[in-house]
C-alpha positions as CSV (number, residue, x, y, z in Angstrom):
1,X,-5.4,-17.1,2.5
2,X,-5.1,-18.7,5.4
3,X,-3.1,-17.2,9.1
4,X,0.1,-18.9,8.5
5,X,0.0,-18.6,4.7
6,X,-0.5,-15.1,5.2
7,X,2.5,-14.2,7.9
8,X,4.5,-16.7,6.0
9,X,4.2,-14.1,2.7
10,X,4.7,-11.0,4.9
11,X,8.0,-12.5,6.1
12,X,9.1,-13.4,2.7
13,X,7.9,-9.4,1.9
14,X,10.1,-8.3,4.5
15,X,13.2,-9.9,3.4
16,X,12.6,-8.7,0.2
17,X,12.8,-5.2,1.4
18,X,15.7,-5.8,2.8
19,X,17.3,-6.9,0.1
20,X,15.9,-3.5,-1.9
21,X,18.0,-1.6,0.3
22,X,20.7,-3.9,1.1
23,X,21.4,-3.5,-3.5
24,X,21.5,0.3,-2.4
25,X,24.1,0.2,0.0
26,X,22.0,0.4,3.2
27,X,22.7,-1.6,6.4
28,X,19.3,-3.0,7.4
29,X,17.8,-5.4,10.1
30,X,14.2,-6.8,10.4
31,X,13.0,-6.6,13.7
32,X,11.4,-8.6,16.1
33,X,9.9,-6.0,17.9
34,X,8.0,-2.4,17.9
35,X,6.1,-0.8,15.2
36,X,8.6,-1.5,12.4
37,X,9.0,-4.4,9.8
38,X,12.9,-3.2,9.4
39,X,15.3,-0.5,9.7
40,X,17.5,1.2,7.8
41,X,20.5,3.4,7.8
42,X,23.1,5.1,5.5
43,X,25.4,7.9,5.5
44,X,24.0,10.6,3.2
45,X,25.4,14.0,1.9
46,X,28.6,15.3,1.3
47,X,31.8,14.0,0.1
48,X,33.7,14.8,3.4
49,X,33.2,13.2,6.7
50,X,32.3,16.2,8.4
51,X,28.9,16.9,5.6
52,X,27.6,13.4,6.3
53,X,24.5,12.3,8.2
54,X,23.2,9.0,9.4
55,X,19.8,8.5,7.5
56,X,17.7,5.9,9.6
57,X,14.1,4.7,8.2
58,X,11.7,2.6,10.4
59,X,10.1,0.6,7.6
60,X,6.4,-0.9,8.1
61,X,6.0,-3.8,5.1
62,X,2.4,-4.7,3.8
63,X,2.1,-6.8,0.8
64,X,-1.7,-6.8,0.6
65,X,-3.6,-6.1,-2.8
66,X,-6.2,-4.1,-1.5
67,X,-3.5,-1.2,-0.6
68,X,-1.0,-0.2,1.0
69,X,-3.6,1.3,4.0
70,X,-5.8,-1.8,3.7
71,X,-4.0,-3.2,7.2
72,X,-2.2,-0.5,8.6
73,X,-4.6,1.6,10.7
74,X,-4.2,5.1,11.6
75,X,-3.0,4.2,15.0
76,X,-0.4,1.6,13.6
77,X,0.6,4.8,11.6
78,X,0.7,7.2,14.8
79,X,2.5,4.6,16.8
80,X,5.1,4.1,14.1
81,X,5.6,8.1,13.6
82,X,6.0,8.1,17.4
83,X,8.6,5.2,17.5
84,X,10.6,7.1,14.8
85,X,10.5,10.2,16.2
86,X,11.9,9.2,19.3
87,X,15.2,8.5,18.2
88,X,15.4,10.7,14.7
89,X,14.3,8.6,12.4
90,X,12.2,8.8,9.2
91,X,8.7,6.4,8.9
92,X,8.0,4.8,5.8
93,X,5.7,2.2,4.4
94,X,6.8,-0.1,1.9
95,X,4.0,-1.3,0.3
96,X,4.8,-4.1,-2.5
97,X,1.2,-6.1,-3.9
98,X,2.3,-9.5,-4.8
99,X,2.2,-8.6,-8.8
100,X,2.8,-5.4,-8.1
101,X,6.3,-2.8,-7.7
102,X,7.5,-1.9,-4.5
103,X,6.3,1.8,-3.5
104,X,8.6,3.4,-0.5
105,X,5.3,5.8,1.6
106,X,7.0,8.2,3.6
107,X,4.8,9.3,6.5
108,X,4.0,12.7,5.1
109,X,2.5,10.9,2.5
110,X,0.1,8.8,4.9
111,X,-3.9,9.7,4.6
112,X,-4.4,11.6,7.4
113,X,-1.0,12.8,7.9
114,X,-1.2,14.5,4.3
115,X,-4.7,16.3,5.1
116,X,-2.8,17.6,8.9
117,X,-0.4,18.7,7.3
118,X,-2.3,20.6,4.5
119,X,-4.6,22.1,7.1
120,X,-1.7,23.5,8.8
């Protein structure tokens, strides 16, 4: 596939996502800029106003066949953990193959992440 091809069917991914939490009442923005593909937030919890949250995900898209770590290297991981970190916010990959469903990774899930964590 070529370049173009290729970022032209990672933007149509992206919107996509979107739209999977746009159906699920989140607000949500793809961004320009930083480690993310999207973000989204949603008040979570509680019926009162007081028991609410603000639930924010920075979402990294990938589309590829080969799996959803095929072209998201560790250190696009780390710097995406980071970014969310620094402002209380969840990372997540949203991997969705092109005849595949749409699986939300959250970053405790991730490769080495997981095997950190289970070490620890």
């Amino acid at each position: 596939m070529s370049g173009e091809r290729s970022r032209a069917k990672g933007r149509s991914r992206e919107l996509d996502v979107l739209r999977y939490f746009r159906a699920d009442g989140w607000v949500t923005y793809r961004l320009a800029w930083g480690n993310a593909d999207v973000m989204a937030c949603k008040l979570v919890d509680g019926d009162e106003p007081e028991t609410q949250r603000m639930r924010l995900l920075l979402v990294q898209v990938k589309c590829t066949g080969s799996g959803p770590y095929d072209h998201f290297r560790p250190m696009d991981r780390e710097r995406l953990i980071a970014e969310a970190d620094s402002c209380g916010a969840e990372a997540v990959l949203a991997w969705w193959p092109t005849y595949g469903e749409l699986q939300l990774i959250d970053a405790h899930q991730w490769p080495k992440r997981a095997r950190l964590e289970a070490a620890a």
